[in-house]
N, C-alpha and C positions, 0 to 999 in steps of 0.2 A: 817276582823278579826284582831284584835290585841294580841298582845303577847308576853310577858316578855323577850322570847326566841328568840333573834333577828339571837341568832346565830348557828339557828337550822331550824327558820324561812323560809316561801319565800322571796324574795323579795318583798320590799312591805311592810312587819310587821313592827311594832312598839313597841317598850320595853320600861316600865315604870320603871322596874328594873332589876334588873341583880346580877347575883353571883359569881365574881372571882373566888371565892375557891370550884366552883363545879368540881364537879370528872370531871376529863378528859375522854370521851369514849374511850372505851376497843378496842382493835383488832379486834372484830366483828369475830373469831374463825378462825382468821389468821394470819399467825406470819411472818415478815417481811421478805421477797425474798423467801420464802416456800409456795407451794400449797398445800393446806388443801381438804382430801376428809373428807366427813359425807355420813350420812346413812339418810332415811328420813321414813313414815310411816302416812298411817291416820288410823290407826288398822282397818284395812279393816277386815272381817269377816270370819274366818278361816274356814276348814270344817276338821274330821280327817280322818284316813285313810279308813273310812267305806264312806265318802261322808257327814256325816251327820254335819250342822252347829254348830260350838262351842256356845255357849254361850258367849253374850257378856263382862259378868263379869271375865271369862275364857280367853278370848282375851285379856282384860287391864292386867291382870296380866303376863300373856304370852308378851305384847309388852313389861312391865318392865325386863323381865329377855334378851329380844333381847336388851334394853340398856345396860344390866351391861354387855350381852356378846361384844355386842360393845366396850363399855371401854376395855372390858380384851386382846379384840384382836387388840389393835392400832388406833380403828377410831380417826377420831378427834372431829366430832359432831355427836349429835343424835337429829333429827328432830321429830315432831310430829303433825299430822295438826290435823283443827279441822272441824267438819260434825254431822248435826244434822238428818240423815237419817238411817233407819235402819241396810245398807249395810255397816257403820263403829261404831265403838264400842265407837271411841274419840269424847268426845264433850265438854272435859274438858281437854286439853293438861295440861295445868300450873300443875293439878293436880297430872295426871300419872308421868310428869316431877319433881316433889318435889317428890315421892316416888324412882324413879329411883338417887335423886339426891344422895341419902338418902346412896346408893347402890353402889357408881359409885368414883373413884376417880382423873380423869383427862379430861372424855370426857365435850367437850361444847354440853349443852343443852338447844333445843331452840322449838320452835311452824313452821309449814310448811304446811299452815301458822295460823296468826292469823287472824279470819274474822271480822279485827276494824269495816267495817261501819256496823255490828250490836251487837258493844259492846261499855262500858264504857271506854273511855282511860285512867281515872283514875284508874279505878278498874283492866285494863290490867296490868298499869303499878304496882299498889301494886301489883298482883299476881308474877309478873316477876323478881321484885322486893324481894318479897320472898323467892321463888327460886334459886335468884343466893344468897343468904343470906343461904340457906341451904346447895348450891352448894360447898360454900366459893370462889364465883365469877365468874362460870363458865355460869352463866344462859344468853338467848338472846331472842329475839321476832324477827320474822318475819312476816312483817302487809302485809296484802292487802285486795284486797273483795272478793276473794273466788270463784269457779266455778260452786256453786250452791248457793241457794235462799233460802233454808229452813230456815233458821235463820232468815230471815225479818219477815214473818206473826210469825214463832215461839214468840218471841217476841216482835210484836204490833210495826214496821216497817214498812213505805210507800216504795213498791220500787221504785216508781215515783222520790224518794229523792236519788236514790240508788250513782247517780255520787257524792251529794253535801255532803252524810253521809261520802261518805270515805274522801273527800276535806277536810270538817270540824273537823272531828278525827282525821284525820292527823295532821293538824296542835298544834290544843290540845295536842296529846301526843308529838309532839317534841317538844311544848314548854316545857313539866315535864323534860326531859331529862337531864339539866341542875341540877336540882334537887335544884335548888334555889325558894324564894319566885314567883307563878305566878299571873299573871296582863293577863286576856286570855277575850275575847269576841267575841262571833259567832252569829246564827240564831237561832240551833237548841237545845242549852240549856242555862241558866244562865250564866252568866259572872263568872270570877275566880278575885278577887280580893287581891293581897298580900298572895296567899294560897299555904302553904305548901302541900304537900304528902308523906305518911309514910307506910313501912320504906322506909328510902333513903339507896341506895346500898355502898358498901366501896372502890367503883373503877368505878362508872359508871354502865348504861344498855346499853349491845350491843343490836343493835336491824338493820333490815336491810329493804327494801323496793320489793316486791316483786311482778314482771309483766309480762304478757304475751305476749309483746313485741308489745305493741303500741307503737310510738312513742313520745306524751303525757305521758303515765306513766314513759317512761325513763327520760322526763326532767325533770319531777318533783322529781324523786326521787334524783336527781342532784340538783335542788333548793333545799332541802330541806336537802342538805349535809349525806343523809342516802347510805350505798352502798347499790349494787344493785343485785337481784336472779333475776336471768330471768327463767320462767318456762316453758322448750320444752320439751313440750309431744307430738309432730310429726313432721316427717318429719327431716330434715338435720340439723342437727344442725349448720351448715356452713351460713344457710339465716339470723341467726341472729346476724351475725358480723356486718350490719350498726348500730344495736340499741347498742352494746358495744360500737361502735365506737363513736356514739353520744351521748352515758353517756360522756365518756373519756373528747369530745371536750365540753360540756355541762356547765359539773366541772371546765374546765382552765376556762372558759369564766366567768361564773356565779364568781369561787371562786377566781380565778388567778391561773396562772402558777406558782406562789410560794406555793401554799395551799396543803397540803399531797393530795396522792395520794387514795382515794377510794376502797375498792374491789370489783370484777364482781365475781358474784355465778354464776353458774347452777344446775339448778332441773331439774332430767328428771327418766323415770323409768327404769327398768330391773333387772335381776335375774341371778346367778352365779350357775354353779353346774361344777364338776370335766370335762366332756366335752359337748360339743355344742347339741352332738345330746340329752344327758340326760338334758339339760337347756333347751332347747328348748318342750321336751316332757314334762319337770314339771310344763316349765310356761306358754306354751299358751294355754292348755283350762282354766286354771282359768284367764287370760287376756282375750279372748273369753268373758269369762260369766260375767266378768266387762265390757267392753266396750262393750256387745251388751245388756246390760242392761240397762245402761247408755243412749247409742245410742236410744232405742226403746222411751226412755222417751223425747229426744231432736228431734226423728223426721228424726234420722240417718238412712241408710242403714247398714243392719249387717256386721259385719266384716266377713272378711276370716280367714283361715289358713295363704293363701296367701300375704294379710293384716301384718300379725304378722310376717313373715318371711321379708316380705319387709319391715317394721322396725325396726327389730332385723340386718338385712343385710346395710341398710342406712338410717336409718330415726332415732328415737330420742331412741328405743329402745334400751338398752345396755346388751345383755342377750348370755350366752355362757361360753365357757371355763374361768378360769380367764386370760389368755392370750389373747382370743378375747378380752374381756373386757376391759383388762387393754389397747393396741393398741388402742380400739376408744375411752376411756377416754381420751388417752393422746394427741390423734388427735384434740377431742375438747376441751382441755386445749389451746394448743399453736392456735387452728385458732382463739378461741376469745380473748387469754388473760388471763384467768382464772386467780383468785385469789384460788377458792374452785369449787369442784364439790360436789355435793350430788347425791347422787343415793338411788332413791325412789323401793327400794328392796320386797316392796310387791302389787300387783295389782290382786286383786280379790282374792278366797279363798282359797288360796294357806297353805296349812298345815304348821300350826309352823316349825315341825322339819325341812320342807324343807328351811324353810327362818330361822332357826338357822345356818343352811348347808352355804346356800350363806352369809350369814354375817359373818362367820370364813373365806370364800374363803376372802372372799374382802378384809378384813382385816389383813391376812397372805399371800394372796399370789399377791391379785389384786392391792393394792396401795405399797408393794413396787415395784413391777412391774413397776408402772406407773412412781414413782419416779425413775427409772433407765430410763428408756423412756425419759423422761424430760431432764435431764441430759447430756444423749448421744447427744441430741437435742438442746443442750445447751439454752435452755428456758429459760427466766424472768420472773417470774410473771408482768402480765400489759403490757406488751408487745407482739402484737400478730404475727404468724410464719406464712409465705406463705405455708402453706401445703395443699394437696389437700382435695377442700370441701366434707366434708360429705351431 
């Protein structure tokens, strides 16, 4: 593959042109020596307080009013992923994200994620593009391929191609990036010749790379100069301190020890209520009936009570008083490094109001919590703290 973008590029690429006066990338919804929390969401399918399923057109609108409460209550970003199944409502992030942006006046809004290898990377990037234009610069993407498959057959995709679609999209859209003329050539569609794309943003697209912690996806997303979400959905968050640590040495290596420094995300789930034992009663049978839904289709064993308590207590689940909360946020801030945490606040059909509940927690009482944590702790961003693993 070749491409304009050498300096977005793997190794490897080759640029036929190039644009000095392209925007410089954004902060990626982090601000220098400060850790940034965000909220995340794939409008999972709500139910009310009769049990009975919202509607999904009821749900989109309900996730816009959890962004604006987000902004109002300090988050820093508001995530959105995307799922073409019946058990999430989102299948158009960009979109619910341009009405939220409409609504909102300081949070960074972004996709969690975006499932590139079965979309256009141009058309991602207009859409992204759009939105932070509506945003007034707040907007971001977050690429990867996704934990499920709907999206291939949905639209007339080989998954046989399923490695070389994300390869090759990737590369494509971090050549646009720059936002100068592209010079792009791959396998699986036409060449890009001297070709603009419109609009171009007024400050750059943040965009970031996001994996579930192969170590493969972490170099790449290192070559590729993108930072990095790592997504822990089980188990300790503490085992994936070699894959940060191998982004870190990745980047000196690949970029140089002189080249800015990058930021490490995490994505992981949980739920906030006033204390432990009412968080725990609100959120595990709708986590239950997500994950042994899920599980039934992949061939898993059903979960427990057990299950959910033992990840809410050390494993990736972050669900409790905001005090619990805030305490294992801030554990797994300083063991990996953290630039940002996001915490994916809804998981299975857990009623609005309760998940308007936990996003006022988080955001009044759970992240300054964590920032006093941090502090006492005398924390850097990027730099990780011998603390014991989770």
């Amino acid at each position: 593959m070749n491409s304009s973008a050498s300096a977005h590029g793997p190794a490897g690429t080759t640029s036929s042109s190039s644009s000095n006066s392209a925007p410089v990338p954004p902060a990626h919804g982090v601000a220098p020596g400060r850790v940034a929390f965000g909220l995340d969401t794939f409008g999972d399918i709500t139910v009310d307080r009769a049990g009975r399923p919202v509607h999904h057109a009821q749900v989109l609108r309900d996730v816009v009013e959890q962004g604006v409460l987000a902004d109002r209550v300090g988050v820093d970003a508001f995530g959105i992923g995307e799922h073409h199944r019946p058990d999430f409502a989102v299948s158009a992030p960009d979109v619910v994200l341009a009405g939220i942006a409409t609504r909102t006046e300081r949070i960074t809004l972004g996709s969690a994620v975006t499932v590139l290898s079965s979309d256009d990377p141009i058309r991602v990037f207009q859409r992204f593009s759009t939105v932070d234009a509506l945003s007034n610069g707040r907007a971001e993407v977050v690429l990867g391929r996704g934990s499920f498959t709907e999206s291939f057959p949905l639209f007339g995709l080989d998954l046989q191609q399923y490695e070389q679609l994300f390869s090759e999209k990737l590369d494509l859209f971090s050549a646009l990036l720059p936002e100068g003329p592209v010079t792009w050539s791959g396998e699986l569609r036409p060449p890009l010749v001297k070709q603009h794309v419109y609009p171009k943003t007024e400050g750059g697209l943040a965009s970031w790379i996001a994996v579930g912690g192969s170590p493969e996806s972490v170099v790449r997303a290192a070559r590729y100069r993108q930072p990095l979400m790592l997504a822990i959905i089980g188990g300790p968050a503490g085992r994936f301190a070699p894959f940060a640590d191998l982004y870190r040495e990745a980047n000196a290596q690949l970029a140089g020890s002189e080249a800015p420094r990058l930021p490490i995300a995490v994505h992981s789930p949980g739920f906030i209520a006033e204390t432990d034992a009412k968080a725990a009663e609100l959120a595990m049978p709708h986590w239950l009936t997500n994950r042994n839904q899920i599980g039934r289709e992949r061939g898993w064993g059903d979960a427990t009570e057990a299950d959910f308590h033992r990840e809410a207590r050390s494993g990736a689940m972050y669900v409790g008083s905001p005090e619990t909360v805030a305490q294992k946020i801030a554990t797994t801030v300083r063991t990996l490094g953290l630039d940002r945490f996001d915490l994916k606040y809804a998981s299975g059909p857990t009623p609005h109001d309760d998940l308007m509940t936990s996003i006022d927690l988080y955001g009044r009482k759970v992240i300054p919590r964590v920032r006093e944590l941090l502090t006492e702790a005398g924390f850097t961003p990027g730099v990780p703290q011998a603390v014991s693993r989770l």
